[in-house]
C-alpha positions in Angstrom: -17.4 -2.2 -8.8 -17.1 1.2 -8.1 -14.3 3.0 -6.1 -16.5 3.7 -3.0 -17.3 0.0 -3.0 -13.5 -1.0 -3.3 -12.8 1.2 -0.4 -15.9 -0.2 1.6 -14.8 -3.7 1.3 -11.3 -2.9 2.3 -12.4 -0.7 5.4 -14.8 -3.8 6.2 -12.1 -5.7 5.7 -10.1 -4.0 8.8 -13.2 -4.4 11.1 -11.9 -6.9 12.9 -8.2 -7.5 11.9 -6.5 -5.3 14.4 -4.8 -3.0 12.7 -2.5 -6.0 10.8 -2.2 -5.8 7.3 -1.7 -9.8 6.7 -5.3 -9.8 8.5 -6.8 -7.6 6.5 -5.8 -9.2 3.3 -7.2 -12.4 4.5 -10.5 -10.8 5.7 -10.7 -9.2 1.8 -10.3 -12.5 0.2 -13.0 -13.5 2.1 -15.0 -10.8 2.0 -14.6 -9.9 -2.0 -15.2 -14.0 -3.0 -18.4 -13.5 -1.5 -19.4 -12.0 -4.8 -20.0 -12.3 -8.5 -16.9 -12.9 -10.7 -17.7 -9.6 -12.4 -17.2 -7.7 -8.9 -14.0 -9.6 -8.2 -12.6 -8.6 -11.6 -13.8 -4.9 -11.2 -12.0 -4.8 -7.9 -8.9 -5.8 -9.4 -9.3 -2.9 -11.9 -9.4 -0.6 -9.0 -6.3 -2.0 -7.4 -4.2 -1.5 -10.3 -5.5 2.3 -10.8 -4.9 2.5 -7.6 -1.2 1.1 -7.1 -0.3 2.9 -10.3 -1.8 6.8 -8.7 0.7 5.9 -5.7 3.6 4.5 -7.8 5.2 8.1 -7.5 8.9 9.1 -6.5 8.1 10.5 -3.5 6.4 7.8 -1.9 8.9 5.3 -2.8 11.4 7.6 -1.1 9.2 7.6 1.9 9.0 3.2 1.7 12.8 3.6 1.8 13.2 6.0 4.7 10.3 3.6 6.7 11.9 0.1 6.1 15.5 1.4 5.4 15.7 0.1 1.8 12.9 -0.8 -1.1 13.5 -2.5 -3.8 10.8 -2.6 -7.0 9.1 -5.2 -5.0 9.3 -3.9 -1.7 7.8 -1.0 -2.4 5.1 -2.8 -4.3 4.6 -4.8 -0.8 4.7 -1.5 0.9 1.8 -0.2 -1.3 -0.1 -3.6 -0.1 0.5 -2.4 3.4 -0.7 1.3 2.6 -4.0 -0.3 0.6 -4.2 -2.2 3.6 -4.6 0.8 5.8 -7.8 2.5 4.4 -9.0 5.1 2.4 -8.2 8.1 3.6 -4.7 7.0 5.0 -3.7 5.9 1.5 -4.8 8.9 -0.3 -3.5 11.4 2.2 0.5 9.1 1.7 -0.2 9.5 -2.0 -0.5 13.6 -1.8 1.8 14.0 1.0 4.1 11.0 1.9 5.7 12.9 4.5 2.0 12.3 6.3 2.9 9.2 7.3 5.3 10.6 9.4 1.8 10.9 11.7 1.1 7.7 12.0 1.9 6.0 15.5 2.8 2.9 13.6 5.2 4.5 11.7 6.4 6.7 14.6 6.7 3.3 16.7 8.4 1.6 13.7 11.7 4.5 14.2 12.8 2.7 17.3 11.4 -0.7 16.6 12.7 -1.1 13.7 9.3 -2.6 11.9 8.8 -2.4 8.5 5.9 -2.4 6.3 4.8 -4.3 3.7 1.7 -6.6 2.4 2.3 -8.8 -0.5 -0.5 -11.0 0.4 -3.1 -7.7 0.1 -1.6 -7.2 -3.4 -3.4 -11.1 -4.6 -6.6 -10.6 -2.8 -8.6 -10.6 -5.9 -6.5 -13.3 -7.4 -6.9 -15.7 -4.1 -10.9 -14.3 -4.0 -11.2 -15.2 -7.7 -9.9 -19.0 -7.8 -11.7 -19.3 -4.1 -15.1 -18.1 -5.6 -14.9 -19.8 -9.1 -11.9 -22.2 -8.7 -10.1 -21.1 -11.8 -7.7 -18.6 -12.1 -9.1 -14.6 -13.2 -9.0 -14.0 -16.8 -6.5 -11.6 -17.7 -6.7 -8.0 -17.8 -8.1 -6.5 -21.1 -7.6 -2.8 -20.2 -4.5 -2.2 -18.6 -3.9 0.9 -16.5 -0.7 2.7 -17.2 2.3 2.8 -14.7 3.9 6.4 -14.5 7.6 6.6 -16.0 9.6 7.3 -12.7 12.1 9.7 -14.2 12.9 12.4 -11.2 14.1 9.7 -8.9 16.4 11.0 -5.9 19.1 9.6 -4.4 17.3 7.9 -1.2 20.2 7.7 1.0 21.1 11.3 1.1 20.3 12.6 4.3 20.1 16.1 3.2 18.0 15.8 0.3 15.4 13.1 2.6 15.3 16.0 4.9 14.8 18.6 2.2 11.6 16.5 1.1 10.4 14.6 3.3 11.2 16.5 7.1 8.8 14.6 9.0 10.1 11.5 7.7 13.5 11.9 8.0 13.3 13.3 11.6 12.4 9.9 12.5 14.5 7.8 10.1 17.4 9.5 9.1 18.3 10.1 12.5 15.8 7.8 15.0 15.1 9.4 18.3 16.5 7.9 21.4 14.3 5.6 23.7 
């Protein structure tokens, strides 16, 4: 599976869920065990490459600011929520978290209070795999590297969020009034 064919299946994937990342992940299980084993193992190569590209500093800073905390695991699930949002949203967080700060989800989310997170898009090729062949994927032969996360920040300090992530902490650090 190539990337543009990851991406495809995840943007068909949303056609129809409403904009709800649980949804989506559903719709991608069933879409994705549709296919040959081979595909469903070549999308889970892309997933990892792609959660290890966003597994940067920055855009865990900017999964603590959104759900006011994020452990190793919540930002993983927040990464499933990202995935869950497309393409072009995903790759845009990656280069510039702060971009999120667009989003009217996010921008909602300030005085709502919602968070975001996916684990359930994180095992769609696991789920599609055992649905399509029922036995579990083989396991990964050709790991992707994880970046070393060595320039880490301290989250909660309001100055430095504002310093790198303005957009961001506008909303979160200090949450407009209704």
């Amino acid at each position: 599976m190539r990337t543009d064919e990851f991406w495809q299946l995840i943007d068909d994937a949303r056609s129809g869920a409403g904009g709800e990342a649980d949804a989506v992940a559903a719709r991608a299980v069933a879409l994705l065990s549709e296919r040959d084993p081979e595909e469903i193992v070549g999308y889970a190569h892309h997933q990892r490459r792609v959660l290890a590209a966003s597994y940067r500093v920055d855009l865990w800073g900017a999964a603590y600011l959104i759900n006011g905390g994020a452990s190793d695991d919540g930002f993983e699930y927040f990464r499933g929520w990202l995935m869950a949002q497309g393409r072009a949203v995903f790759a845009r967080a990656v280069a510039e978290p702060d971009s999120l700060a667009e989003l009217p989800r996010v921008r909602a989310a300030a005085l709502s209070g919602e968070e975001f997170e996916c684990e359930p898009m994180l095992a769609v090729p696991w789920d599609a795999y055992r649905k399509a062949t029922a036995s579990e994927m083989p396991a990964d032969r050709d790991p992707v590297p994880v970046p070393d996360l060595n320039d880490f920040w301290d989250f909660d300090d309001e100055e430095e969020a504002r310093r790198r992530l303005p957009g961001l902490a506008a909303l979160f650090v200090e949450p407009p009034q209704e």
